[in-house]
PyMOL Python script that loads the backbone (N, CA, C, O; Angstrom):
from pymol import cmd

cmd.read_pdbstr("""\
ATOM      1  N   UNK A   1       0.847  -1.167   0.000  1.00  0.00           N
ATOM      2  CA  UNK A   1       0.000   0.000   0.000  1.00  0.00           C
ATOM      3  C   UNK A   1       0.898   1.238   0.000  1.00  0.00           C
ATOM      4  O   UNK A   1       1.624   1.374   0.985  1.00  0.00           O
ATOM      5  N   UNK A   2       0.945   2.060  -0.862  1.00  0.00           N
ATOM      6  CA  UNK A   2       1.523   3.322  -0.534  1.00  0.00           C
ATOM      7  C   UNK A   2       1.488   3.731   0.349  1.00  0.00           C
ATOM      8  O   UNK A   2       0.809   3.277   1.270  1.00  0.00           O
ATOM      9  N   UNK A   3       2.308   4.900   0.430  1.00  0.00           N
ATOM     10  CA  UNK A   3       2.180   6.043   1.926  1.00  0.00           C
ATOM     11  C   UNK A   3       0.885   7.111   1.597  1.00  0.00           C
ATOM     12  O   UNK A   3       0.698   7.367   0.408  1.00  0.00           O
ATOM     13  N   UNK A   4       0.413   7.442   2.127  1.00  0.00           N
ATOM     14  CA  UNK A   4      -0.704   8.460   2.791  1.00  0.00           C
ATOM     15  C   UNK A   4      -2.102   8.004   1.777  1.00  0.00           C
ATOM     16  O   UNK A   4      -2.976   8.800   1.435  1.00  0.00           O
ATOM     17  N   UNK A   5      -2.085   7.411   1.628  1.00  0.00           N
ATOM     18  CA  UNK A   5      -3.649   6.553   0.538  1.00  0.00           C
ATOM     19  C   UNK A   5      -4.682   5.679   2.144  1.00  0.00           C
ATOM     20  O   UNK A   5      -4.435   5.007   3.145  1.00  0.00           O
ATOM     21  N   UNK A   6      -5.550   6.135   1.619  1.00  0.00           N
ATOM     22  CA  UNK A   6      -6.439   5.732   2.837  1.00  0.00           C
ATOM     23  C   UNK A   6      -7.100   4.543   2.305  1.00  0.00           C
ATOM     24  O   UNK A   6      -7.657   4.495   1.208  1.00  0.00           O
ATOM     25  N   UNK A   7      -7.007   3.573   3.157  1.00  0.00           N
ATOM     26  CA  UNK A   7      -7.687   2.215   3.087  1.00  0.00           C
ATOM     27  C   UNK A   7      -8.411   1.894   4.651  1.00  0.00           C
ATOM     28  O   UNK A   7      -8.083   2.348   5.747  1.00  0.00           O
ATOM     29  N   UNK A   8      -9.684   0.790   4.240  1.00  0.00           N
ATOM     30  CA  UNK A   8     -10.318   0.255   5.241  1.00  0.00           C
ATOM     31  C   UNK A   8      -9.647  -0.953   5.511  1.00  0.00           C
ATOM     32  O   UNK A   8      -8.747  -1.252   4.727  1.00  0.00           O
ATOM     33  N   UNK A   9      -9.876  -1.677   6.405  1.00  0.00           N
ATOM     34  CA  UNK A   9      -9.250  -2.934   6.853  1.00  0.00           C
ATOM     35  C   UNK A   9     -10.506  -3.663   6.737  1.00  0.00           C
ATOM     36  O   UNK A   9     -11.583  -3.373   7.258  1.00  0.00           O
ATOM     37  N   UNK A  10     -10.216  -4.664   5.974  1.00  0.00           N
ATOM     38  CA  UNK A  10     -11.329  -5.686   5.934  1.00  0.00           C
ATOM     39  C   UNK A  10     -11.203  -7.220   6.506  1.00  0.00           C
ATOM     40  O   UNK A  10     -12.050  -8.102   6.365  1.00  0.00           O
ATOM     41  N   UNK A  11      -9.759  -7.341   7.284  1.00  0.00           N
ATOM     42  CA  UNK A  11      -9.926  -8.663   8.354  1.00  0.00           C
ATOM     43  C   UNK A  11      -7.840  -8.694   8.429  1.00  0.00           C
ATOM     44  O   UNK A  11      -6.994  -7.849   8.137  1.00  0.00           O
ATOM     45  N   UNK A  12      -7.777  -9.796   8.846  1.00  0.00           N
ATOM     46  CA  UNK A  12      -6.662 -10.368   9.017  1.00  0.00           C
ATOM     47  C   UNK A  12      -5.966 -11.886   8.969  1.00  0.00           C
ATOM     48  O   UNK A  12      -5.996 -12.698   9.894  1.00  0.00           O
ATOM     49  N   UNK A  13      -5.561 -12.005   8.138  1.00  0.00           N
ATOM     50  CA  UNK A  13      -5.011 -13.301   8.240  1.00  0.00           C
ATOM     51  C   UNK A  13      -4.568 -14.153   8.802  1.00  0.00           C
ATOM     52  O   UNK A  13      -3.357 -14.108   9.020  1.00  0.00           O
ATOM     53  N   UNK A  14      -5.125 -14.972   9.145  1.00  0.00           N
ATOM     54  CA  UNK A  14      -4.160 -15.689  10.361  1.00  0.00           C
ATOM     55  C   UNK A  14      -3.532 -17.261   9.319  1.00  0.00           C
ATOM     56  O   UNK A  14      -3.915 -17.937   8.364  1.00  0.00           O
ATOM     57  N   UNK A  15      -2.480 -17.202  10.193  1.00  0.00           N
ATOM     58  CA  UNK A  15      -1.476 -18.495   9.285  1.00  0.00           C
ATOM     59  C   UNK A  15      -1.465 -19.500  10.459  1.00  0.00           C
ATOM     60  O   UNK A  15      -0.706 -19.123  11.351  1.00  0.00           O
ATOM     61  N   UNK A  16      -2.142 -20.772  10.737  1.00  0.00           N
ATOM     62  CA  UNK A  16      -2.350 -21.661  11.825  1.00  0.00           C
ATOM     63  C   UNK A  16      -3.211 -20.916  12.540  1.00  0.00           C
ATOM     64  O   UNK A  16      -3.666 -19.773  12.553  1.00  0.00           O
ATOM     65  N   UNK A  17      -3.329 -22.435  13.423  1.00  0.00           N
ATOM     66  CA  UNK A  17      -4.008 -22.409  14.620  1.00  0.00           C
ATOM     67  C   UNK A  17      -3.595 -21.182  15.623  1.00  0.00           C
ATOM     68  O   UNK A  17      -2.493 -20.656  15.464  1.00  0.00           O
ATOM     69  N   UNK A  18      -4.304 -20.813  16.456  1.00  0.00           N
ATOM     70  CA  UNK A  18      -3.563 -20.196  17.640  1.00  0.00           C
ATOM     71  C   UNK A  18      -2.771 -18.829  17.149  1.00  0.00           C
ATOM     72  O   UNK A  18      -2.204 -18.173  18.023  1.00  0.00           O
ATOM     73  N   UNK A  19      -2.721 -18.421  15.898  1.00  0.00           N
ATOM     74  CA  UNK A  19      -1.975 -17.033  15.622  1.00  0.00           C
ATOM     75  C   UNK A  19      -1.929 -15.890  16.319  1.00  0.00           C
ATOM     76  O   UNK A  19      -2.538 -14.852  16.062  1.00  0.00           O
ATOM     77  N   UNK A  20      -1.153 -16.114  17.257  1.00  0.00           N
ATOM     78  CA  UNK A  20      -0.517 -14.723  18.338  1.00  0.00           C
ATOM     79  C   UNK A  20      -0.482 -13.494  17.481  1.00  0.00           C
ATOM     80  O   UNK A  20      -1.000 -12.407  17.738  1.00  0.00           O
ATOM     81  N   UNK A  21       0.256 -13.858  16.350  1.00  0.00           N
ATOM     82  CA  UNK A  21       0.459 -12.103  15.506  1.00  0.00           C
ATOM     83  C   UNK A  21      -0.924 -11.763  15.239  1.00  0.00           C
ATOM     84  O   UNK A  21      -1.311 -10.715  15.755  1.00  0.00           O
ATOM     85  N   UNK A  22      -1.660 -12.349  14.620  1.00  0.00           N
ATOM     86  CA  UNK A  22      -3.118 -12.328  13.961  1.00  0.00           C
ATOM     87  C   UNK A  22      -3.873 -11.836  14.662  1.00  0.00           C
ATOM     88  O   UNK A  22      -4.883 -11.177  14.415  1.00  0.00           O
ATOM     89  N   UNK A  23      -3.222 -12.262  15.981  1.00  0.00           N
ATOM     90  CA  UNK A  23      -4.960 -11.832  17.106  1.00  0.00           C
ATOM     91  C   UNK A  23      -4.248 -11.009  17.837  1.00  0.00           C
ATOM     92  O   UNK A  23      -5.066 -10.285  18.403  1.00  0.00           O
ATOM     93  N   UNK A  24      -3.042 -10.671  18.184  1.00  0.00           N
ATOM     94  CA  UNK A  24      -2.536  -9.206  18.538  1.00  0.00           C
ATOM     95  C   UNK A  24      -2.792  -7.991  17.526  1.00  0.00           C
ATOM     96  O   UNK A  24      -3.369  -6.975  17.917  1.00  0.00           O
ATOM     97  N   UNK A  25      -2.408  -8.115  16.411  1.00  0.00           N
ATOM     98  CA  UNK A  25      -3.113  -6.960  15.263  1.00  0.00           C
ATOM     99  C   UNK A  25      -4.537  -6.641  15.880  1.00  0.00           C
ATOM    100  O   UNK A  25      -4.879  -5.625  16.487  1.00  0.00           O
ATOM    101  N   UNK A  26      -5.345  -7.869  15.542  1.00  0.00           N
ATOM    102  CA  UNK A  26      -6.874  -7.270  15.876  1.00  0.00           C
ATOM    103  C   UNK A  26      -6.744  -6.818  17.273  1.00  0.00           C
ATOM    104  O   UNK A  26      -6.819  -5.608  17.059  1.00  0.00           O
ATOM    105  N   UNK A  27      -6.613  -6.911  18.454  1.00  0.00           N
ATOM    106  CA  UNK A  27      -6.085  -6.127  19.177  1.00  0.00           C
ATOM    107  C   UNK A  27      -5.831  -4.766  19.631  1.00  0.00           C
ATOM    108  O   UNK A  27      -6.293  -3.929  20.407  1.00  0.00           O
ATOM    109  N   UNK A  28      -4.808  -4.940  18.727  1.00  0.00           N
ATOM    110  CA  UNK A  28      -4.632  -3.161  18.267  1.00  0.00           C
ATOM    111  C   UNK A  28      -5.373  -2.813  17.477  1.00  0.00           C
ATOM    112  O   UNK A  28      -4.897  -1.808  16.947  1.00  0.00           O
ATOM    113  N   UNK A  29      -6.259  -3.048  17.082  1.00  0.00           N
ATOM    114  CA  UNK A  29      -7.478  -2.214  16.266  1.00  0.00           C
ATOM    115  C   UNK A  29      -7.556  -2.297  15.115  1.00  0.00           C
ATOM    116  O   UNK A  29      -8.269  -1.438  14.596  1.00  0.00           O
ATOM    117  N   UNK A  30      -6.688  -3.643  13.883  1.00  0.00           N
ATOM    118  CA  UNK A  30      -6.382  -3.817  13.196  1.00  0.00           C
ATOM    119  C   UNK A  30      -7.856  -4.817  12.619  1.00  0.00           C
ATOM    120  O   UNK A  30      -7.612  -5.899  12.086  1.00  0.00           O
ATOM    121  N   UNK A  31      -9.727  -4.243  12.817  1.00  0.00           N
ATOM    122  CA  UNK A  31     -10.435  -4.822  12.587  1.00  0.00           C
ATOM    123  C   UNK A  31     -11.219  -4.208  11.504  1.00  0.00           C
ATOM    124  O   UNK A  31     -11.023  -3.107  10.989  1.00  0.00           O
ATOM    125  N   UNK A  32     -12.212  -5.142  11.205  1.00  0.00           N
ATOM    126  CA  UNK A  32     -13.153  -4.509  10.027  1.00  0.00           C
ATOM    127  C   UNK A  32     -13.674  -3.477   9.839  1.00  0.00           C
ATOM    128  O   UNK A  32     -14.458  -3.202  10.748  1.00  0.00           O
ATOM    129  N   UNK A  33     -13.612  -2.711   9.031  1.00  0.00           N
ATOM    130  CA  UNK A  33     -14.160  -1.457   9.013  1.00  0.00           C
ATOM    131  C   UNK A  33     -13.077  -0.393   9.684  1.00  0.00           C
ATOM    132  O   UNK A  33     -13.435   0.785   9.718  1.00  0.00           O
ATOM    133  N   UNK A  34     -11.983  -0.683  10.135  1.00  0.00           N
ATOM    134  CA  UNK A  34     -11.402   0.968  10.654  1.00  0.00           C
ATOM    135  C   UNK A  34     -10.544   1.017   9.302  1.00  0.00           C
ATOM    136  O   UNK A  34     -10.120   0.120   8.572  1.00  0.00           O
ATOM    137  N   UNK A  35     -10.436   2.670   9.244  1.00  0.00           N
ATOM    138  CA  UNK A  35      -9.575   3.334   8.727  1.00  0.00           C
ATOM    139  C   UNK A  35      -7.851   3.451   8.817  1.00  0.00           C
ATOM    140  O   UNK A  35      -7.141   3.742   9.780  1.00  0.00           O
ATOM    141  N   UNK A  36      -7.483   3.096   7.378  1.00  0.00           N
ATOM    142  CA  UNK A  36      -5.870   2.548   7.776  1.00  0.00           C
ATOM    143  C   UNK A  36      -5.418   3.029   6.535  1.00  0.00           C
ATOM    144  O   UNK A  36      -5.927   3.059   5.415  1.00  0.00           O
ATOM    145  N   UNK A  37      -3.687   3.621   7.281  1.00  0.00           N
ATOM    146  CA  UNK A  37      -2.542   4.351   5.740  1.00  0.00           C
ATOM    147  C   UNK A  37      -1.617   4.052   6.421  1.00  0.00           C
ATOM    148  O   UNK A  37      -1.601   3.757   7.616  1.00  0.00           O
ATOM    149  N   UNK A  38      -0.592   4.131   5.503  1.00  0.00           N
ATOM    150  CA  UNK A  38       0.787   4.102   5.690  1.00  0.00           C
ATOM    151  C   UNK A  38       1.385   5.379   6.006  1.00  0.00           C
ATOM    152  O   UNK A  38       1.134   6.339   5.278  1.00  0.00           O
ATOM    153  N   UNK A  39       2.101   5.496   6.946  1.00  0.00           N
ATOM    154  CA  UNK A  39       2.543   6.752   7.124  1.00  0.00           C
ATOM    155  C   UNK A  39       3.689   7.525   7.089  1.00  0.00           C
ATOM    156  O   UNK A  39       4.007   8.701   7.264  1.00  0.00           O
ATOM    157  N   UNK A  40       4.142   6.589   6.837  1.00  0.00           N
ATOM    158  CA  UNK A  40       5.921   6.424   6.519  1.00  0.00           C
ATOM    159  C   UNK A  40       6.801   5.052   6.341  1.00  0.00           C
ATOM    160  O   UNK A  40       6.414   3.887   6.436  1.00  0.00           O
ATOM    161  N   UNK A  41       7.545   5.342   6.178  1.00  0.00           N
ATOM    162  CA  UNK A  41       8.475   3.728   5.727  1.00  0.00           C
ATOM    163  C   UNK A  41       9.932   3.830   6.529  1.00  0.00           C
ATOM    164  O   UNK A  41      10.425   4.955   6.611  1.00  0.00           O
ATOM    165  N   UNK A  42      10.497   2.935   7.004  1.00  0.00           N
ATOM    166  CA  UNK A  42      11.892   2.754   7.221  1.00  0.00           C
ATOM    167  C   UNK A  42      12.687   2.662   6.405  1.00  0.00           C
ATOM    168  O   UNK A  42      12.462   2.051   5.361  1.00  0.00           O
ATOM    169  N   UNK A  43      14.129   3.405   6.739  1.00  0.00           N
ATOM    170  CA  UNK A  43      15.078   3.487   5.640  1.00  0.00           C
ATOM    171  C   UNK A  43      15.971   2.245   5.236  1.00  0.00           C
ATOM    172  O   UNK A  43      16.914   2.180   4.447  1.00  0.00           O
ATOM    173  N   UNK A  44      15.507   1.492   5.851  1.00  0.00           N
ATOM    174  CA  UNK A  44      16.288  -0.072   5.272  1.00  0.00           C
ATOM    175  C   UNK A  44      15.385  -1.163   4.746  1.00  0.00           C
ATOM    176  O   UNK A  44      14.831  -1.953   5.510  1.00  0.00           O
ATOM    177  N   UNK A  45      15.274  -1.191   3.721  1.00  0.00           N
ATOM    178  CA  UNK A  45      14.233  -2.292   3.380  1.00  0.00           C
ATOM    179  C   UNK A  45      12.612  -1.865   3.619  1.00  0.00           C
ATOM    180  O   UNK A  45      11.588  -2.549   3.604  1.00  0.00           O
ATOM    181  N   UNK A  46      12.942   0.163   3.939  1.00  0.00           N
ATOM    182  CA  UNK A  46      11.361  -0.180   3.688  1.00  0.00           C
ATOM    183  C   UNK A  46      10.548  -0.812   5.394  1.00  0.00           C
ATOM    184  O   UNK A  46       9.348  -1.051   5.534  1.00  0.00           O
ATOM    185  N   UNK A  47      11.307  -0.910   6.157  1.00  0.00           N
ATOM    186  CA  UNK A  47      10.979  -1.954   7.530  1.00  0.00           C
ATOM    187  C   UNK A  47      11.443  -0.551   8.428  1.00  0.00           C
ATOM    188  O   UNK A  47      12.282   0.233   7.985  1.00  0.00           O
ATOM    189  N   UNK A  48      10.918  -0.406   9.454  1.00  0.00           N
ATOM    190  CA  UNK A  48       9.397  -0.948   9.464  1.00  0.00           C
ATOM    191  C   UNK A  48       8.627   0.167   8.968  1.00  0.00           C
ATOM    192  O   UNK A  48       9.091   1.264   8.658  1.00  0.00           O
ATOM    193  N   UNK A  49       7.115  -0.275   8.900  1.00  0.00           N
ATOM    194  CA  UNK A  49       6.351   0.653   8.349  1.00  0.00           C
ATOM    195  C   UNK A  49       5.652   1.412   9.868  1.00  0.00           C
ATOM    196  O   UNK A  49       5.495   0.972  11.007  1.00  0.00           O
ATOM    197  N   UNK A  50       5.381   2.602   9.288  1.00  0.00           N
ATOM    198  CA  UNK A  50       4.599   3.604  10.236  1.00  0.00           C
ATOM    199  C   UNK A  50       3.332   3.268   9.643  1.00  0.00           C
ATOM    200  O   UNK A  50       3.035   3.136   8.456  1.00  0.00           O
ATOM    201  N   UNK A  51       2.486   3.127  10.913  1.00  0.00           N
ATOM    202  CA  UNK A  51       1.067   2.450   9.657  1.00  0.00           C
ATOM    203  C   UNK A  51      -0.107   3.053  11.412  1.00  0.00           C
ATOM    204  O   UNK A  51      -0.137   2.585  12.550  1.00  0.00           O
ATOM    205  N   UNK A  52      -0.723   4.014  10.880  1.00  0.00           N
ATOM    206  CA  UNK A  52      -2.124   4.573  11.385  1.00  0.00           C
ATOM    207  C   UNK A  52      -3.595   3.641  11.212  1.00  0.00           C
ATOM    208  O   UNK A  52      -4.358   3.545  10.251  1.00  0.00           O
ATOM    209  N   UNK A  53      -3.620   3.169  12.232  1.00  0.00           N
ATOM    210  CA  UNK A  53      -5.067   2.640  12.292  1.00  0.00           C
ATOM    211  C   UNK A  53      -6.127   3.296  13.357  1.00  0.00           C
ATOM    212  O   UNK A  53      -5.980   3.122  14.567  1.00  0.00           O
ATOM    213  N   UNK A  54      -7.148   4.023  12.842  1.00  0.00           N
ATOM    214  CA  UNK A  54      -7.618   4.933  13.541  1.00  0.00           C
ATOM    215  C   UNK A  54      -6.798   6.305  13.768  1.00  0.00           C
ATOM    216  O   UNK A  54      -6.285   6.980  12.875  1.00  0.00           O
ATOM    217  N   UNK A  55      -6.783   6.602  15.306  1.00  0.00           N
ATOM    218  CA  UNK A  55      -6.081   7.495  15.274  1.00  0.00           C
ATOM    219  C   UNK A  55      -4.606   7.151  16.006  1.00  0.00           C
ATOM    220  O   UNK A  55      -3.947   8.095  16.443  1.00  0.00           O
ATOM    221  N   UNK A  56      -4.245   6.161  16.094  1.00  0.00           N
ATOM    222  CA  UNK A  56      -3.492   4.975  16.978  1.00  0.00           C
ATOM    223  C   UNK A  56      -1.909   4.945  15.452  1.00  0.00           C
ATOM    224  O   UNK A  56      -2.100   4.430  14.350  1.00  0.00           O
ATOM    225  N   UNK A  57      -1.105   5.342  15.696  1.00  0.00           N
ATOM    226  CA  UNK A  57       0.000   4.808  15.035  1.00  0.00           C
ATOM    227  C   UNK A  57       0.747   3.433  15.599  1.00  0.00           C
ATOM    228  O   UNK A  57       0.830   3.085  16.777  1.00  0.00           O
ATOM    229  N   UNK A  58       1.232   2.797  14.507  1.00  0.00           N
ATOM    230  CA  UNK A  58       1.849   1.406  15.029  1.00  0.00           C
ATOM    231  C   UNK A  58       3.256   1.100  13.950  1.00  0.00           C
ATOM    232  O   UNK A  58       3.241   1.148  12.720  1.00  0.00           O
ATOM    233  N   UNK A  59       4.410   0.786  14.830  1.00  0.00           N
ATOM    234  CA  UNK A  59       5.309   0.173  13.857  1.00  0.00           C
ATOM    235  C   UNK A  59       4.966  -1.310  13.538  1.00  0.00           C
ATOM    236  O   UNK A  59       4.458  -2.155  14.276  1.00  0.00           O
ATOM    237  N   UNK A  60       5.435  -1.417  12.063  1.00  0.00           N
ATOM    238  CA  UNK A  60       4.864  -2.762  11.927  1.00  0.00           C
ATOM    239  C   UNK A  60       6.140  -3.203  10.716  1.00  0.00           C
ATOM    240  O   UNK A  60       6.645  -2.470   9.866  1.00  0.00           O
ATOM    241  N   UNK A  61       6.406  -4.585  10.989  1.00  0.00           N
ATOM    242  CA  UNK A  61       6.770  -5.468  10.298  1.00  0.00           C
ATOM    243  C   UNK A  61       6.511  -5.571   8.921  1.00  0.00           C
ATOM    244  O   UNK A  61       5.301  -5.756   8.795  1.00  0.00           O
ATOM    245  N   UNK A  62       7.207  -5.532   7.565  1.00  0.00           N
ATOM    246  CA  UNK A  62       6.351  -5.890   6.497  1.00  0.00           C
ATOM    247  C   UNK A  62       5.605  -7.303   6.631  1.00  0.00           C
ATOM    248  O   UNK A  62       4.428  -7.406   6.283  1.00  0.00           O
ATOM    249  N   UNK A  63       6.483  -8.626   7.260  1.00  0.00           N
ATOM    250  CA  UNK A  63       5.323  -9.463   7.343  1.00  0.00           C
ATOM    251  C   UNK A  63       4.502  -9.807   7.935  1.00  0.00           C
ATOM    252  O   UNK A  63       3.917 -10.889   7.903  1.00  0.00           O
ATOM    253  N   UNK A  64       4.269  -8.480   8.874  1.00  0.00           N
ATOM    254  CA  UNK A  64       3.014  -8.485  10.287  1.00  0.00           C
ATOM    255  C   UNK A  64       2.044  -7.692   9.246  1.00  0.00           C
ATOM    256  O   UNK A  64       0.905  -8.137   9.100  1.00  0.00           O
ATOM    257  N   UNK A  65       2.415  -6.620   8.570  1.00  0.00           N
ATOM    258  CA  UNK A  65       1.380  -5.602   8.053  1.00  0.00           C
ATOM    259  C   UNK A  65       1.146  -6.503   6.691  1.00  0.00           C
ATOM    260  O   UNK A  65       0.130  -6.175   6.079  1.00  0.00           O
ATOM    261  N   UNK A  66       1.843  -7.493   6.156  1.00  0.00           N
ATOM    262  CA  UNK A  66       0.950  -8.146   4.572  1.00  0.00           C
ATOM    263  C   UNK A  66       0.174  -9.249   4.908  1.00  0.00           C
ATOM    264  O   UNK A  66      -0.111 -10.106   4.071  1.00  0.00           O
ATOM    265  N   UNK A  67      -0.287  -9.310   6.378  1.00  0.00           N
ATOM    266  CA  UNK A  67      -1.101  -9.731   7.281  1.00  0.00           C
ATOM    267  C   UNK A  67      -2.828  -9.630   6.962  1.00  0.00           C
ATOM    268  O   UNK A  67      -3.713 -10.472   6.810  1.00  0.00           O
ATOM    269  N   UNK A  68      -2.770  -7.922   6.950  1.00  0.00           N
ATOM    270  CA  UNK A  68      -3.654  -6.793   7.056  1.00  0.00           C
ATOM    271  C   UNK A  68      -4.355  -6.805   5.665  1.00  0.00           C
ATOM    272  O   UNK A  68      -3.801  -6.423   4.634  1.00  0.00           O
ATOM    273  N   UNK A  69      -5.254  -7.143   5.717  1.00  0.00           N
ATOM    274  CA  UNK A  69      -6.307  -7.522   4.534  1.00  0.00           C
ATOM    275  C   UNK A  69      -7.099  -5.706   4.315  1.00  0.00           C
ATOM    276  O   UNK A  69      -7.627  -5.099   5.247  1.00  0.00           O
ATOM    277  N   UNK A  70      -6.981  -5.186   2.925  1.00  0.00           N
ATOM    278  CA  UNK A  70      -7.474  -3.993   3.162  1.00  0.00           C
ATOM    279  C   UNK A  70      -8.468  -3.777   1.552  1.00  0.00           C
ATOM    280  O   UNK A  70      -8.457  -4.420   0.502  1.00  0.00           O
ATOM    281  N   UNK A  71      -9.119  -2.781   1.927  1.00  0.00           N
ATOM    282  CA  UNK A  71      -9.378  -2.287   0.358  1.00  0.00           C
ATOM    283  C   UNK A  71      -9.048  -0.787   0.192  1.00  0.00           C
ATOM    284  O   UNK A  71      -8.931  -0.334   1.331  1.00  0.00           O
ATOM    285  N   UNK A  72      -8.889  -0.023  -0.531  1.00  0.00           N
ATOM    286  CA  UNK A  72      -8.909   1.401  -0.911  1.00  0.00           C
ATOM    287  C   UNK A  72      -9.713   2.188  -0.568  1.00  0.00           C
ATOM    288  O   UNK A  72     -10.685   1.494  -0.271  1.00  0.00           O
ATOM    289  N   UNK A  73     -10.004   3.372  -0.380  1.00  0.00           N
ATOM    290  CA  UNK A  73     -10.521   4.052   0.233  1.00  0.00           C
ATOM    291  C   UNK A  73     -11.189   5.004  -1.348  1.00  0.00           C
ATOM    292  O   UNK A  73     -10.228   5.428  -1.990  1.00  0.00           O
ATOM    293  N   UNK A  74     -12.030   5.228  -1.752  1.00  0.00           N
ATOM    294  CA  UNK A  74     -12.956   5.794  -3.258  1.00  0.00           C
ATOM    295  C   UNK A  74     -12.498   7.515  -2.607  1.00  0.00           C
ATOM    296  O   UNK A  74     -13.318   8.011  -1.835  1.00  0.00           O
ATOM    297  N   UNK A  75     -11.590   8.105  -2.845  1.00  0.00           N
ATOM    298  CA  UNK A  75     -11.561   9.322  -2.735  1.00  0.00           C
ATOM    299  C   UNK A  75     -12.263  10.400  -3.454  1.00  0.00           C
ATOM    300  O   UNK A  75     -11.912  11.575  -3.561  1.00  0.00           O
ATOM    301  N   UNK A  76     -13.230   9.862  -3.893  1.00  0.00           N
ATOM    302  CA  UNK A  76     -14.227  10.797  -5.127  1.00  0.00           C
ATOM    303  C   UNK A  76     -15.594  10.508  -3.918  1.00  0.00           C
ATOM    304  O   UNK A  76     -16.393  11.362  -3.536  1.00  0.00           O
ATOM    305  N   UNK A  77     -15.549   9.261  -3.558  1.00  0.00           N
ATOM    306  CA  UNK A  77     -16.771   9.294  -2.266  1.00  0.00           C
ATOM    307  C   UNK A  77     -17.487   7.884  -1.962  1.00  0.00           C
ATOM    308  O   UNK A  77     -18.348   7.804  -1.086  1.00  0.00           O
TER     309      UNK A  77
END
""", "prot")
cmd.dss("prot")
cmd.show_as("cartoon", "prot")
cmd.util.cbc("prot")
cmd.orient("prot")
């Protein structure tokens, strides 16, 4: 996802049983329907990402955040 493009979160992936990362995201607010962008990037690889969910910023992992199931946000409405 680019930086500053607004997307909804539409769930999270979980990989196995029991997914600690999966159900810590939702957690942090990483659920259906909130509002989510990228907000910056790290200078090595891009890692980690600055990533706004709600009004809540979070560093995140690229493979914690390609986790994060999203769609685009229709900026026309």
């Amino acid at each position: 996802m680019p930086r500053h493009v607004s997307a909804t979160v539409v769930g999270v992936t979980d990989v196995g049983e029991d997914d600690r990362i999966a159900r810590r995201l939702r957690e942090l607010g990483f659920v259906d329907g909130e509002p989510v962008k990228v907000v910056a990037v790290g200078p090595v690889g891009g890692e980690p990402l600055l990533v706004q969910v709600g009004s809540t910023r979070f560093a995140l992992r690229l493979r914690e955040a390609a986790r994060v199931d999203v769609v685009p946000v229709d900026p026309a409405g």
